[in-house]
VMD Tcl script that draws the C-alpha trace (Angstrom):
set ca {
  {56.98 21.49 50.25}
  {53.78 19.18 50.30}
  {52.11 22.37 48.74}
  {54.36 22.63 45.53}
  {54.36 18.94 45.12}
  {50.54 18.98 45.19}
  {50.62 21.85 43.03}
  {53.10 20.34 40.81}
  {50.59 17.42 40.61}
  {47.50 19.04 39.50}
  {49.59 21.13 36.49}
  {51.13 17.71 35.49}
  {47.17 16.40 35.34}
  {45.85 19.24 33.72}
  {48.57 19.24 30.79}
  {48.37 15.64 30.24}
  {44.57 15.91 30.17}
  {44.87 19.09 27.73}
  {47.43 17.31 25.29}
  {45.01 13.56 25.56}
  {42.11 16.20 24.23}
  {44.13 18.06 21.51}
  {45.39 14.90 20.56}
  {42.23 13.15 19.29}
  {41.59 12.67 15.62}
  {37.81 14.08 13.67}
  {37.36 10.75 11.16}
  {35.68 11.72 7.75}
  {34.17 9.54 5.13}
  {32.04 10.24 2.11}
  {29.28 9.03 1.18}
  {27.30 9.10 -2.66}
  {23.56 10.91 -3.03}
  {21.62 10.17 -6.01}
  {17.79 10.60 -7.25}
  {16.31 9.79 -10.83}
  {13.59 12.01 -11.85}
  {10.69 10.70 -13.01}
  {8.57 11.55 -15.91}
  {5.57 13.36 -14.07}
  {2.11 11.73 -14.58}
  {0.02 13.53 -16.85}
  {-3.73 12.46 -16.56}
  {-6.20 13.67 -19.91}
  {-10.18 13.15 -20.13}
  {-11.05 11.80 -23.32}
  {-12.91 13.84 -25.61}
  {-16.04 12.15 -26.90}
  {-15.94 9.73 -23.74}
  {-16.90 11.76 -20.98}
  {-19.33 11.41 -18.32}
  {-22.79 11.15 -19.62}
  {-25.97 9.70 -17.18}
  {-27.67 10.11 -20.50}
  {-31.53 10.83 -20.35}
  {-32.96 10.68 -17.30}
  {-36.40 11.17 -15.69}
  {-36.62 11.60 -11.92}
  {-39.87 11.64 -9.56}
  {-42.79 14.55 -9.26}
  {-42.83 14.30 -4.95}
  {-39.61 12.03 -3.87}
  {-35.35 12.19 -5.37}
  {-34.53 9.42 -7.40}
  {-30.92 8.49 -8.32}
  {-29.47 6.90 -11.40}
  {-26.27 4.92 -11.17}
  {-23.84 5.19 -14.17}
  {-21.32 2.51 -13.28}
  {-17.47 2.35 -14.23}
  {-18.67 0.26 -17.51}
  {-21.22 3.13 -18.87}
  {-24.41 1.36 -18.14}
  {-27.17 3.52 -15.58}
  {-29.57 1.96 -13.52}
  {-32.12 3.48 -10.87}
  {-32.56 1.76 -7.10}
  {-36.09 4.22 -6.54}
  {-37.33 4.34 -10.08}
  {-35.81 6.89 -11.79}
  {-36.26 6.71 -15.86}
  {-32.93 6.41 -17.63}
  {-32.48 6.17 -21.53}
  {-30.40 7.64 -24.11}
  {-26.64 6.66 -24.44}
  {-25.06 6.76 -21.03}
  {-21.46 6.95 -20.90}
  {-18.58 6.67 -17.68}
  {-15.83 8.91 -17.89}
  {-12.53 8.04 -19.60}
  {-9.20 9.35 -18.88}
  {-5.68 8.11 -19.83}
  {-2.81 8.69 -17.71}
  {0.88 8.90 -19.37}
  {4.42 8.22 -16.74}
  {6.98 6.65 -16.34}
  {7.33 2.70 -16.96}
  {5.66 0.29 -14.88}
  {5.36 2.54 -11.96}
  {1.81 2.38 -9.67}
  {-0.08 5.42 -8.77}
  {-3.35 6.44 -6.67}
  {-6.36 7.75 -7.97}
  {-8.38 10.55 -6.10}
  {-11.70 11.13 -6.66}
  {-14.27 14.20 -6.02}
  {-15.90 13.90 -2.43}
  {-19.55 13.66 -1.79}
  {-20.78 16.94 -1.74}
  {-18.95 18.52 -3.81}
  {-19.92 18.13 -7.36}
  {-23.17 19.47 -9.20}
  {-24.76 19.67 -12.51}
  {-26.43 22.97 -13.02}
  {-29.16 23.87 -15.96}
  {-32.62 25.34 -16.51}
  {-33.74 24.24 -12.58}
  {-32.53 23.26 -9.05}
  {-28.59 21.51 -9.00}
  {-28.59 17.89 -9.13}
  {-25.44 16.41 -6.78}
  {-23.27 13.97 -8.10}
  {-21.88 11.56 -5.39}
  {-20.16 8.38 -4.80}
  {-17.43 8.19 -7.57}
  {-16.01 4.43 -8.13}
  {-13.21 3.77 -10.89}
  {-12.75 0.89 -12.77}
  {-8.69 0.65 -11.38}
  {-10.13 0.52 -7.57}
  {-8.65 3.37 -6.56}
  {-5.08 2.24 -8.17}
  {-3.46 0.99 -10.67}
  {0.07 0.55 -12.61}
  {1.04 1.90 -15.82}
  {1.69 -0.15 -18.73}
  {4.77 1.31 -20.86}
  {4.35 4.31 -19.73}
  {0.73 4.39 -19.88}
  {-2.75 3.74 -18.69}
  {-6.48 4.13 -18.93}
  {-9.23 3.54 -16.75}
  {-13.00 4.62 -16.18}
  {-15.40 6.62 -13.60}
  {-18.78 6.23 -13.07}
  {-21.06 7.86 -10.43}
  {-24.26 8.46 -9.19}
  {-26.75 11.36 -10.01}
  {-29.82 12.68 -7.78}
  {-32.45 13.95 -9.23}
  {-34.29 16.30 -7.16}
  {-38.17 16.09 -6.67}
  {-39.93 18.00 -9.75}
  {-36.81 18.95 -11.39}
  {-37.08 21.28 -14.27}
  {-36.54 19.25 -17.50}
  {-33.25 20.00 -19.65}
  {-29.81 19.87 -20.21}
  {-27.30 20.12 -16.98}
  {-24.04 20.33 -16.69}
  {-20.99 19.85 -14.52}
  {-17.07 19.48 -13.98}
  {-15.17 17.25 -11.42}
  {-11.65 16.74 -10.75}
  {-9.53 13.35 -11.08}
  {-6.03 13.58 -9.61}
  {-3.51 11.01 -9.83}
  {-0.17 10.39 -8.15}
  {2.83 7.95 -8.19}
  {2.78 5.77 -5.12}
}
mol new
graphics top color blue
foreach p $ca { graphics top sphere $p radius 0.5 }
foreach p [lrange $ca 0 end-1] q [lrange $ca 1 end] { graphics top cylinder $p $q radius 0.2 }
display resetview
């Protein structure tokens, strides 16, 4: 008899644990999502103010640089000659509203101006915004200067080059 009531027990148990589990309630709620799209940034060079060390003389044995800052104007730490009408490079950005953004600039390394002789590297790339900056009504300018080296000897004439500006919302 202690047998059945024992096993009487434990069915008692494991119904009243089945029906406590089938008994409890999921709970739902729901919740909003949203996003607002923003105009994307749009970054132009301006044509007629691009990047222009102007003329430039370098050194027959040693490099010389020439500095074109953020405000057009060159100068030369080791000597180098500069003349002509030097420029920095212009570009205006177009967003949305008052919203900030970063500026990237090209690495060391990793620009050059080819011609008639040996590539000259273009290196250390400042902006006028510091490396940010907000946009005004939608919109924006700023300025890049660099610095040119001008290798030993080089062959006189005109050299070229690109480079790559990048901007993005913060």
């Amino acid at each position: 008899m202690m047998n059945n009531k024992l096993l009487l027990a434990a069915g008692a148990a494991t119904l009243s644990a089945s029906f406590f589990a089938t008994t409890a309630t999921a709970a739902t709620d729901t919740a909003n999502a949203s996003a607002t799209v923003l105009t994307p940034l749009s970054i132009i060079a301006d044509v007629g103010a691009e990047m222009d060390f102007g003329d430039v003389a370098g050194d027959v044995t040693d490099p010389t640089t020439v500095v074109l800052t953020t405000g057009g104007t060159t100068s030369s730490p080791d000597g180098a000659s500069t003349a002509g009408t030097p420029s920095a490079g212009n570009f205006d950005v177009t967003g949305s509203g008052t919203l900030a953004y970063d500026i990237t600039l090209p690495a060391d390394g990793v620009v050059q101006l080819t011609g008639g002789g040996a590539p000259m590297d273009v290196d250390g790339f400042t902006d006028s915004a510091g490396g940010t900056s907000s946009l005004t009504a939608g919109t924006d300018t700023f300025d890049v200067g660099a610095t040119l080296t001008i290798n030993a000897n080089q062959t006189a004439g005109p050299y070229t080059g690109t480079y790559d500006v990048t901007v993005n919302y913060q």
